[in-house]
C-alpha positions as CSV (number, residue, x, y, z in Angstrom):
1,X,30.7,155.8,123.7
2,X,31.7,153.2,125.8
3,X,35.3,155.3,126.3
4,X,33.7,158.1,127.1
5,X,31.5,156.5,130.0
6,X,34.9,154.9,131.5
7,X,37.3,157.5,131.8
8,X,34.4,160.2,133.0
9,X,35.5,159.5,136.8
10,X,38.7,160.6,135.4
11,X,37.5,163.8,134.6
12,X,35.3,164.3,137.5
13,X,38.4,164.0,139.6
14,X,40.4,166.2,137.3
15,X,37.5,168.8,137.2
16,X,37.4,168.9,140.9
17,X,41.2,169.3,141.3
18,X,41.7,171.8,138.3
19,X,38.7,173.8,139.9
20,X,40.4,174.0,143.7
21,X,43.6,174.9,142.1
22,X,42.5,178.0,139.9
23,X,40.2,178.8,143.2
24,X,43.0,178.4,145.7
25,X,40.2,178.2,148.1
26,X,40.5,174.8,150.8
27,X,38.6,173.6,154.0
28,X,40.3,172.1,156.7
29,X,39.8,169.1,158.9
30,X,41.4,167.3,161.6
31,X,42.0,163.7,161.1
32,X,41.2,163.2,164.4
33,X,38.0,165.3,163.7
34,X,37.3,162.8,160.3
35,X,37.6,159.5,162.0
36,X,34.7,160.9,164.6
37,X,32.1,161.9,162.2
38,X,33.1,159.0,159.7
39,X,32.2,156.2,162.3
40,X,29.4,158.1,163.3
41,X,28.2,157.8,159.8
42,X,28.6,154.2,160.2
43,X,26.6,153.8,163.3
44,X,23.8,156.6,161.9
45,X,23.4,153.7,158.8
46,X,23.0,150.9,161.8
47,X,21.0,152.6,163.8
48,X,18.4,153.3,160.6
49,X,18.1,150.0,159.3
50,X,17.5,148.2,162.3
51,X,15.6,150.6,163.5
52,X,13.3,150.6,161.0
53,X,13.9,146.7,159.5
54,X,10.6,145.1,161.2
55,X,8.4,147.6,159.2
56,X,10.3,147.4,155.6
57,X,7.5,147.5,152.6
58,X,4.5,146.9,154.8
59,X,3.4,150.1,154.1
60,X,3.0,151.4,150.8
61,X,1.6,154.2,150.1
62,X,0.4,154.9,153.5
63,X,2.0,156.4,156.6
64,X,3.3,154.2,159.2
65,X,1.2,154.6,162.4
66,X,3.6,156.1,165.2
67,X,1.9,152.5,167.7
68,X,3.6,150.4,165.2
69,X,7.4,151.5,165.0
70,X,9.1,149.5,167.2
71,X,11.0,150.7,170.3
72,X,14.4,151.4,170.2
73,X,17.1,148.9,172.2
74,X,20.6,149.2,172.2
75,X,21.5,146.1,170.6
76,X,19.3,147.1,167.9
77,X,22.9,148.9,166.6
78,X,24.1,145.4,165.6
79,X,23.4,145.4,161.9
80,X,26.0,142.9,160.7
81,X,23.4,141.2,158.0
82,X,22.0,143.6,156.5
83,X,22.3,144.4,152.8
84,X,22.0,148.2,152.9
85,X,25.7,147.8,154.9
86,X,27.4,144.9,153.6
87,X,26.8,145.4,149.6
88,X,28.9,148.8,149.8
89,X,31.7,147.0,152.0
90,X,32.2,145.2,148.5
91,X,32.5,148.6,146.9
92,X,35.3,149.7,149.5
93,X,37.5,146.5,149.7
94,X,37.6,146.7,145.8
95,X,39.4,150.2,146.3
96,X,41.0,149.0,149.7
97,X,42.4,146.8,147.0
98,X,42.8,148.6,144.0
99,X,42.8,152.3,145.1
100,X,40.6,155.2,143.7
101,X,41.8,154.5,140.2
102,X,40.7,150.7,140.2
103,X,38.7,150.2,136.5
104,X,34.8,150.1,136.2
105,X,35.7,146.6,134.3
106,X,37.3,145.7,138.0
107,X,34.7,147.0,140.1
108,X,32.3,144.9,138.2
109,X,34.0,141.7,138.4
110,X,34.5,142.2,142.5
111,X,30.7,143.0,142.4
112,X,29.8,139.8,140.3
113,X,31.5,137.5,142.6
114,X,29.7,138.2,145.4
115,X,27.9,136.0,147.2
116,X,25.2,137.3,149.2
117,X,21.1,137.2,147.8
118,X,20.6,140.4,146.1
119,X,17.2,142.3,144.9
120,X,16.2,144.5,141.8
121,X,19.2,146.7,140.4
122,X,21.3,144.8,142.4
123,X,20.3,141.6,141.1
124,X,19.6,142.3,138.3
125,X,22.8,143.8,137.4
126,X,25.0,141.6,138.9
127,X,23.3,138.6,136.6
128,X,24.2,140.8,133.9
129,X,27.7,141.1,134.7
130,X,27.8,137.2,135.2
131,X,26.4,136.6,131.9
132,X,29.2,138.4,130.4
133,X,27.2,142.1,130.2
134,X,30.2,144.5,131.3
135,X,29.2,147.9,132.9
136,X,28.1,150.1,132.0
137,X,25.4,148.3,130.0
138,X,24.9,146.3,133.4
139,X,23.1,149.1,134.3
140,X,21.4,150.5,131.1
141,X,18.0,150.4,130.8
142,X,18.4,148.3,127.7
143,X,19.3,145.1,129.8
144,X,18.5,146.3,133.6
145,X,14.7,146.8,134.3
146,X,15.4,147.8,137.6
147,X,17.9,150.5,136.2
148,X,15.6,153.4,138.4
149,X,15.5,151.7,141.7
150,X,16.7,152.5,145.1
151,X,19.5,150.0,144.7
152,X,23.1,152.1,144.6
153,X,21.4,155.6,146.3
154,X,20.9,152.4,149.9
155,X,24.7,152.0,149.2
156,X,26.7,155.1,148.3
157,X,26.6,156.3,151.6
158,X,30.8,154.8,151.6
159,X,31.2,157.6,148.6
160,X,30.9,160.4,151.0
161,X,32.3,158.9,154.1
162,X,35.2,158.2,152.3
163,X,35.5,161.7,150.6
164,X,35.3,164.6,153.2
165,X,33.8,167.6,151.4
166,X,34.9,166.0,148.0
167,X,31.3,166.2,146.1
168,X,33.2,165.6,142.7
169,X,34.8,162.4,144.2
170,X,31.3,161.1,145.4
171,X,30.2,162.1,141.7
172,X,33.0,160.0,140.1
173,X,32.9,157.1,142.3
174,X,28.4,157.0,141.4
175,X,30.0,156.6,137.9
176,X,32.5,153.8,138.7
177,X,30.1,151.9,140.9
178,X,26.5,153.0,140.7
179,X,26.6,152.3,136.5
180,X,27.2,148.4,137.4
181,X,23.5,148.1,138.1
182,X,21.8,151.9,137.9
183,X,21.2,154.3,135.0
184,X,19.5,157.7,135.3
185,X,17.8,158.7,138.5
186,X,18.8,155.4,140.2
187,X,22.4,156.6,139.7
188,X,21.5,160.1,140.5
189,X,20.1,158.9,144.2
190,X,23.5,157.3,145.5
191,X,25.1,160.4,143.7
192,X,23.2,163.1,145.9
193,X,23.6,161.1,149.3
194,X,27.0,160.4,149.0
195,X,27.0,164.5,148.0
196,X,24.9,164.8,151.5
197,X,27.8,163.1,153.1
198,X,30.4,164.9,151.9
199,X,29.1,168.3,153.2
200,X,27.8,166.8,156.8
201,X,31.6,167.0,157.1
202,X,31.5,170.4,157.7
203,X,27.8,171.4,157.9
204,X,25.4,171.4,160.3
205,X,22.0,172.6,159.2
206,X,19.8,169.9,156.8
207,X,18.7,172.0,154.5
208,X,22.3,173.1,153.8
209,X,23.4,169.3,153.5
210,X,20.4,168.2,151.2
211,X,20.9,171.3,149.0
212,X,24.8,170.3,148.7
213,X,23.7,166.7,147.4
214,X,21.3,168.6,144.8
215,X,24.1,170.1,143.5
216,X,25.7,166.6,142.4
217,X,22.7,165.5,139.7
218,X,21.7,167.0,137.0
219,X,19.1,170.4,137.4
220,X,16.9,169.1,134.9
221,X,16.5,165.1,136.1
222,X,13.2,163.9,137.5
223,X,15.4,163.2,140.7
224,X,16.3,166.7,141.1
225,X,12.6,168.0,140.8
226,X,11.9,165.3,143.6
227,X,14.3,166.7,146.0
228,X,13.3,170.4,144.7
229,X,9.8,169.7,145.2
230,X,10.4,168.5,149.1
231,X,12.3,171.7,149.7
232,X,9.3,173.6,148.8
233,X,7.0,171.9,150.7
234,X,8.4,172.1,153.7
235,X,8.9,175.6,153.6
236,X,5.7,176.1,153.2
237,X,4.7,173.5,155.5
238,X,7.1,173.3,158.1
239,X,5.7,171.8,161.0
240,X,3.5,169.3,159.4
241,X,5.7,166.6,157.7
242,X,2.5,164.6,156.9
243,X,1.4,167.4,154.2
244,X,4.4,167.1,153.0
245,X,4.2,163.5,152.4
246,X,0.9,163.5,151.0
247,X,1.9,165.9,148.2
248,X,5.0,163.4,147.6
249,X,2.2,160.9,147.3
250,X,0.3,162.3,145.2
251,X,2.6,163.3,142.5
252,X,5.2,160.9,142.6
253,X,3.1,157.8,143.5
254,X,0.1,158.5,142.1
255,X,0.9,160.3,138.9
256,X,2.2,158.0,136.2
257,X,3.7,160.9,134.3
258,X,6.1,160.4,137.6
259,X,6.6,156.8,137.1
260,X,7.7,155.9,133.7
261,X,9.9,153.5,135.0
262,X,9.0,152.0,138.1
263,X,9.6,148.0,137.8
264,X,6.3,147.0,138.9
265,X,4.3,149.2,136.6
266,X,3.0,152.6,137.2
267,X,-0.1,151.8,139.5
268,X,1.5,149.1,142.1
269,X,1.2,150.7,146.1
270,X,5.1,149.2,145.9
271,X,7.5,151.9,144.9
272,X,11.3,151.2,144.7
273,X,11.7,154.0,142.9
274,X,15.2,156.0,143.9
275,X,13.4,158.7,143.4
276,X,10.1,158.5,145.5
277,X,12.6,157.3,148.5
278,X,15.0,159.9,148.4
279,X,12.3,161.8,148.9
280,X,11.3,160.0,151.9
281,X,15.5,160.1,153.5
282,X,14.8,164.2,152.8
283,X,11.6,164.4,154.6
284,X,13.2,163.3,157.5
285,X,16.4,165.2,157.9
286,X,14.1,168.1,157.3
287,X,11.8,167.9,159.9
288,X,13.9,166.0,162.3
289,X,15.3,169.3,163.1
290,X,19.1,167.3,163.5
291,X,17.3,165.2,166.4
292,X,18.2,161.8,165.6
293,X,15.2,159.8,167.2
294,X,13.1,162.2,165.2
295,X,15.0,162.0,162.1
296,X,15.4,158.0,161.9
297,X,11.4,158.0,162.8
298,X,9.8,160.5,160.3
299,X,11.9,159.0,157.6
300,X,10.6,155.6,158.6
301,X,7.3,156.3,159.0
302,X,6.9,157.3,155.5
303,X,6.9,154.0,154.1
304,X,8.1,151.8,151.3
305,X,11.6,151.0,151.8
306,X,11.4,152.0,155.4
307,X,14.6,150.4,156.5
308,X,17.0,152.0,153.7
309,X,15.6,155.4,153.8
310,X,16.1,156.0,157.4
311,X,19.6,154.5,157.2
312,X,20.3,157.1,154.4
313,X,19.1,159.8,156.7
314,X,20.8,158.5,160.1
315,X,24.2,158.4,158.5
316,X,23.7,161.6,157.2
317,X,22.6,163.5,160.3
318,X,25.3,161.3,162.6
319,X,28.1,162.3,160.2
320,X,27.1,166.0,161.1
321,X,27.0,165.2,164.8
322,X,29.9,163.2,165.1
323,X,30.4,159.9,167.8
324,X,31.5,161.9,170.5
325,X,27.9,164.0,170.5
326,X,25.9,161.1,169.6
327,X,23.3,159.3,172.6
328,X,24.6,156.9,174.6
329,X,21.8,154.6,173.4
330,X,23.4,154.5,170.1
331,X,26.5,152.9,170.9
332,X,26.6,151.4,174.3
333,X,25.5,147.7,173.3
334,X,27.5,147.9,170.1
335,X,29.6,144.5,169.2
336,X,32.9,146.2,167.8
337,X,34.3,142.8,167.2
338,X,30.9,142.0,164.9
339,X,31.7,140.4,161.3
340,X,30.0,142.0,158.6
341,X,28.1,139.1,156.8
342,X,30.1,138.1,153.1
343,X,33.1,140.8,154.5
344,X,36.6,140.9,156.3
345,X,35.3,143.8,158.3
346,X,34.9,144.3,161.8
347,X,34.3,148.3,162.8
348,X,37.6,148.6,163.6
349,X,38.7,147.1,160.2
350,X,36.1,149.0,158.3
351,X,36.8,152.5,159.8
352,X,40.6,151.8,159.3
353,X,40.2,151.0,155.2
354,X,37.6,154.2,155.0
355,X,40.5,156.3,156.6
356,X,42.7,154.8,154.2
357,X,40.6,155.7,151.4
358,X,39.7,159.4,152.7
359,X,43.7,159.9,152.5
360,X,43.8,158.8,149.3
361,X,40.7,160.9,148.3
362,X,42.5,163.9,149.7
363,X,45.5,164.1,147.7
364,X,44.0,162.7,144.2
365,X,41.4,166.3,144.4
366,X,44.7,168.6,144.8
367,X,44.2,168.4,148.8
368,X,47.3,168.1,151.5
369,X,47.2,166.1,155.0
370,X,49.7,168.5,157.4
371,X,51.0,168.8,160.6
372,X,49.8,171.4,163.1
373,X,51.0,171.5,166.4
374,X,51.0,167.9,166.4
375,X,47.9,167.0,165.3
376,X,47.3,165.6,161.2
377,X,44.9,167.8,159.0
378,X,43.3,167.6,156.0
379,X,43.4,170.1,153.5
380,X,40.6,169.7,151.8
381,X,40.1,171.5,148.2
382,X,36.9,173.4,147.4
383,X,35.1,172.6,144.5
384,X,31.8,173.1,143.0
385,X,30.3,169.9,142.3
386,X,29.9,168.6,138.2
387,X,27.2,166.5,138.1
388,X,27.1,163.4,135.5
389,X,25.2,164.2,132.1
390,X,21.8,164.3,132.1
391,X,19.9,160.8,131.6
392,X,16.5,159.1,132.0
393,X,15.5,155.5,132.3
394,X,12.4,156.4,129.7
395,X,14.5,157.9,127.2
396,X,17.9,156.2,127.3
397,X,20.7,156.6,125.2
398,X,22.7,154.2,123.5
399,X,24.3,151.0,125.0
400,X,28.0,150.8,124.8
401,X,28.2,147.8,123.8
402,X,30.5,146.5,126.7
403,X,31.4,143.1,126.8
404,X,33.7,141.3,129.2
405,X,36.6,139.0,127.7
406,X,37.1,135.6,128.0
407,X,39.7,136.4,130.1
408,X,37.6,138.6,132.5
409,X,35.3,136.1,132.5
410,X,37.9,133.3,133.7
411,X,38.2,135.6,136.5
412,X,34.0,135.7,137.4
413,X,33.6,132.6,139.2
414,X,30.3,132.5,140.6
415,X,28.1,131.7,137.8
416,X,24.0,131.9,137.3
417,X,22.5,128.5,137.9
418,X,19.7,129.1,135.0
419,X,21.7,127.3,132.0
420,X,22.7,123.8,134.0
421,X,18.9,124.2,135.2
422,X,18.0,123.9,132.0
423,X,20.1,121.2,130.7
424,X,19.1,118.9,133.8
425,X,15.5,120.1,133.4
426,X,15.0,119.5,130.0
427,X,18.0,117.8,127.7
428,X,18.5,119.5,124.7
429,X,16.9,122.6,125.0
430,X,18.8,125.7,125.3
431,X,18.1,129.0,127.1
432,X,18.8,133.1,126.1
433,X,17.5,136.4,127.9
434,X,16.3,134.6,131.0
435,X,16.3,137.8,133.1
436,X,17.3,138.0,136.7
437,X,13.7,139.3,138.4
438,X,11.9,136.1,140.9
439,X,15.4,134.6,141.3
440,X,15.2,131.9,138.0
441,X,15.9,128.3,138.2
442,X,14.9,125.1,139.1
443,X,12.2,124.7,142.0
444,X,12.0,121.4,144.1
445,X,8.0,122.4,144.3
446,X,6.0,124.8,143.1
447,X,2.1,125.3,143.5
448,X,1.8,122.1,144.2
449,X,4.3,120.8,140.8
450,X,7.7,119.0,141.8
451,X,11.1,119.7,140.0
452,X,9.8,123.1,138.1
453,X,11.8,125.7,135.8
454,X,11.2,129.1,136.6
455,X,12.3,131.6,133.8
456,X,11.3,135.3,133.5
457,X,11.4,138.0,130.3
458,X,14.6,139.7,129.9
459,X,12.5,143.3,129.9
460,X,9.1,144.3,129.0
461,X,10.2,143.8,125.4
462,X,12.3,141.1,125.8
463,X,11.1,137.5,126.3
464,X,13.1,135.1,128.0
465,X,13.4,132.1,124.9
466,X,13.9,128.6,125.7
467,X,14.7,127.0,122.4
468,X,16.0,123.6,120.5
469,X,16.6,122.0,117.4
470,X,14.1,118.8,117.1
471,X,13.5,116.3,114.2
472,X,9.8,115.0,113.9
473,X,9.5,111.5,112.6
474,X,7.4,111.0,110.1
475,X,4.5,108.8,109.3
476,X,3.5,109.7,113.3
477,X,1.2,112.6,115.2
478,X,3.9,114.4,117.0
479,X,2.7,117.2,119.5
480,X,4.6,119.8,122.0
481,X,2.9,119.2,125.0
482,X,3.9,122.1,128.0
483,X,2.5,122.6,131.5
484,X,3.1,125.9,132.2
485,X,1.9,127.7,135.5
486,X,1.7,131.5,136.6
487,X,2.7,133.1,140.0
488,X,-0.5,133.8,141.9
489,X,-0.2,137.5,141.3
490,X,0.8,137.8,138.2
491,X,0.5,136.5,134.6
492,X,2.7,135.7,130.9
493,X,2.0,135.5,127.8
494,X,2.9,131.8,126.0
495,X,4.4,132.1,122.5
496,X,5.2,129.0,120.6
497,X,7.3,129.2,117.3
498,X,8.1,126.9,115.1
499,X,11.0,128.0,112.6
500,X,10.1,131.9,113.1
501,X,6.4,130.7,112.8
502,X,3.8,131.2,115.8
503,X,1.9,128.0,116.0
504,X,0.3,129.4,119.8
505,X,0.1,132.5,121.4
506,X,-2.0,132.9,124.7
507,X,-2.2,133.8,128.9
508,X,-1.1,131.9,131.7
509,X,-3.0,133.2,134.3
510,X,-5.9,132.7,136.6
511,X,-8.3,133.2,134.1
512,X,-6.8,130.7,132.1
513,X,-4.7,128.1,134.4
514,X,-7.0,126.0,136.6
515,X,-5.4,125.8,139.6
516,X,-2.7,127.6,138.5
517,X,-1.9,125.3,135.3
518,X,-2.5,124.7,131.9
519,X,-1.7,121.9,129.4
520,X,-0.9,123.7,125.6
521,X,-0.4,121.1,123.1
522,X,0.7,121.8,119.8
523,X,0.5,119.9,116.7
524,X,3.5,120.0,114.6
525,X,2.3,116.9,112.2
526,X,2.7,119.8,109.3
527,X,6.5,119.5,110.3
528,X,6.6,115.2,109.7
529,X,10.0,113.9,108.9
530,X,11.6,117.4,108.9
531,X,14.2,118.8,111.5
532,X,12.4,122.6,112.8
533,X,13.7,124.9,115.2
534,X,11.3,125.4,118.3
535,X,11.1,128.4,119.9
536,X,8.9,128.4,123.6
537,X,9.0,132.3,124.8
538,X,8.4,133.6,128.4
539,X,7.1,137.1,127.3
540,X,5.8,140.3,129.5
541,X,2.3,141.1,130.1
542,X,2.2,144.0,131.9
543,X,5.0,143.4,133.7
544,X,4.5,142.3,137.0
545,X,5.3,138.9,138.3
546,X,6.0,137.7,134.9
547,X,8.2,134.5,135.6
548,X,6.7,131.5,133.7
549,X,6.5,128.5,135.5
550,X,7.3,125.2,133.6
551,X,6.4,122.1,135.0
552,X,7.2,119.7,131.8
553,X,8.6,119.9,127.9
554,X,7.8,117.1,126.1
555,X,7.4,116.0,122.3
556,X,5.1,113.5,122.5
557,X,4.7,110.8,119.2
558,X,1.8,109.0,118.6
């Protein structure tokens, strides 16, 4: 299995190259032509997020009122911290670095020694990769709880600015990158906008572009209904984008059927879904009608992630347009000389390593770069486009069982904080499936407690387990005493075990936690002059700020 998952880039690429070859059929494109509509695809992804960055997840489920987007100003453009740009830089130096053919086993070591604050996917899969979780079980299901949200589709948007109507080379590089922390329709998001991208190279109209990124997921994935679904609506609805929305809403928000595996359960207004926000970045190319203003707006206005989803559709549309047709506005106050935070890259740097990468993607899909009249071209295969095998979060199929060796794990030297937190916090205990969600580790205060551990389940089925050997003396009342707190939002469930035996199962929450605590104490007299394994577990409980908050561990003789 796990073979199979690692060289299927390899045959993506072959597919593609095979398929041009047999076809003899090929686009051309000026270089000149490339490096225009490329950097334009940067700015488009600028322009979106910080366009639309004041108004991220402060509506959800609910249209953003057109009073409340923030005015455009031309230094808006400079975007140098924000995630939904700098997290892909990561993905192109590692090929600057390595070239197209760089490992998955590579990719995921460059993506878990990075060292900026991540969310969801992101996070989560990179603490997988740190804890020794090679992709692609980083991204599985399995060991990622976040495996269907937005993460990779905010960040493959390099995948098709680096391959110029190369849909199988966006495909191949969703499966080298996109598997480190998606699965399913996450990875099926950054698939079909890095497909988008690869067409705006040579396309014009939206619907054309969207239905070219389709055609990279599988036909019979949730995500492809989704963007199906949008298509239809606003045909039939084409100059009222709101009815469009509002039957989005109603059966991918509202529905559970439609959200099996959203990470905050299936009724939370917050949606992170790659899905649901795809569906958004479509909305807005369609009835943008190519204007950009329009385009960045609509998609903004339609909530949730409302900073990624109009950079998806702004880099989109710019690619089409190209630098030299794009508003003044868009560029004028733009710092070329700008670092990109936790990067080498300026724009000049960046643009220089994408064209670096295009040329490569050229000739490994059975293209040419020539010389006419003076001026290089790309000759650019056509291919249809072979989507990855079908896959849902909800239905999974097997891990791989991927494991990084000691000797790639030499090489990972940034390292969770979670195990020495433990060790400092309480000596002698030790700590396994601590997952990645509420950022655990040790808190200098928290609701009101000083110096607390903060843990969190693994999954909804897997509790995070804090665990020691202890002997009890004998001829003395021994107890387990815990304070444990709860998030205000949100609730666990407490399981103590002693040897493989529950000795206390109950809530920590507000109906149970005054003022946010509670004091368990356990009596383990039965266990008198014996060694006995204790087990404390952090387990799900409907699976919304779950993290268990432990203010002291203490065994306590009397």
């Amino acid at each position: 299995m796990q073979r199979r998952i690692i060289v299927r880039a390899a045959a993506f690429l072959a597919a593609a190259a095979t398929a041009a070859s047999a076809a003899g059929a090929f686009r051309t494109l000026s270089v000149a032509e490339y490096r225009d509509k490329m950097k334009a695809g940067w700015i488009g992804q600028m322009a979106g997020v910080g366009w639309g960055g004041p108004t991220e997840f402060k509506w959800m489920g609910k249209i953003i009122p057109a009073e409340a987007m923030p005015p455009w100003k031309p230094e808006t453009i400079n975007q140098f911290h924000q995630d939904d740009i700098y997290v892909e830089m990561t993905f192109v130096r590692t090929l600057e670095l390595y070239g197209l053919d760089v490992s998955i086993r590579q990719a995921g070591i460059d993506f878990a020694n990075s060292g900026y604050p991540l969310w969801h996917a992101n996070h989560a899969g990179r603490h997988n990769l740190r804890n020794g979780i090679a992709p692609p079980d980083s991204g599985h299901p399995r060991f990622n709880s976040h495996a269907d949200d937005i993460d990779y589709q905010i960040e493959a948007d390099f995948s098709g600015l680096i391959a110029p109507g190369l849909p199988n080379i966006a495909i191949a590089l969703g499966e080298k990158f996109g598997r480190l922390m998606n699965y399913g329709d996450g990875l099926y998001g950054g698939q079909f906008v890095g497909g988008m991208y690869t067409e705006a190279f040579f396309e014009e109209d939206p619907l054309k572009i969207v239905q070219a990124g389709l055609a990279c997921v599988p036909a019979g994935s949730m995500f492809a209904e989704t963007i199906r679904d949008v298509i239809a609506w606003w045909q039939a609805h084409p100059d009222d984008w709101e009815k469009t929305w509002e039957l989005v809403e109603r059966k991918y928000q509202r529905n559970k059927a439609y959200r099996r595996f959203s990470c905050t359960g299936p009724e939370a207004d917050f949606n992170i879904d790659a899905k649901l926000n795809a569906a958004y970045i479509v909305i807005g190319l369609l009835y943008g009608k190519r204007d950009p203003d329009a385009t960045i707006i609509i998609s903004c206005r339609c909530g949730q992630d409302s900073d990624c989803n109009p950079s998806n559709a702004g880099g989109v549309l710019f690619t089409s347009m190209g630098f030299a047709r794009l508003p003044e506005r868009f560029y004028s106050a733009l710092d070329e000389n700008g670092v990109f935070s936790h990067t080498a890259y300026n724009v000049p740097k960046l643009l220089a390593a994408c064209e670096k990468l295009a040329r490569e993607a050229v000739v490994k899909a059975g293209g040419k770069i020539v010389v006419e009249n003076g001026e290089e071209r790309f000759l650019i295969p056509v291919a249809a486009p072979v989507p990855s095998a079908l896959e849902q979060c909800w239905e999974p199929g097997p891990i791989a069982g991927s494991r990084f060796t000691p000797e790639e794990m030499e090489r990972i030297t940034a390292v969770t904080d979670i195990v020495r937190a433990v060790k400092q916090f309480a000596p002698g205990w030790k700590i396994t499936n601590c997952g990645p969600d509420m950022d655990p580790g040790l808190r200098p205060e928290l609701r009101g407690k000083k110096n607390v551990l903060l843990t969190h389940p693994q999954s909804r089925t897997v509790p995070c387990a804090l665990s020691r050997e202890a002997s009890i003396p004998a001829g003395v009342k021994t107890r387990l005493v815990l304070e444990v707190g709860h998030h205000e939002e949100g609730d666990w469930e407490l399981v103590v075990k002693a040897d493989g035996v529950t000795l206390f199962q109950g809530t920590i929450g507000k109906d149970t936690a005054k003022n946010g605590w509670r004091t368990v104490a356990v009596d383990l007299s039965a266990y008198a002059g014996k060694t006995v394994r204790l087990e404390l577990l952090n387990q799900a409980n409907g699976w919304a700020w779950e993290a268990g908050y432990w203010a002291s561990i203490a065994l306590v003789s009397e």
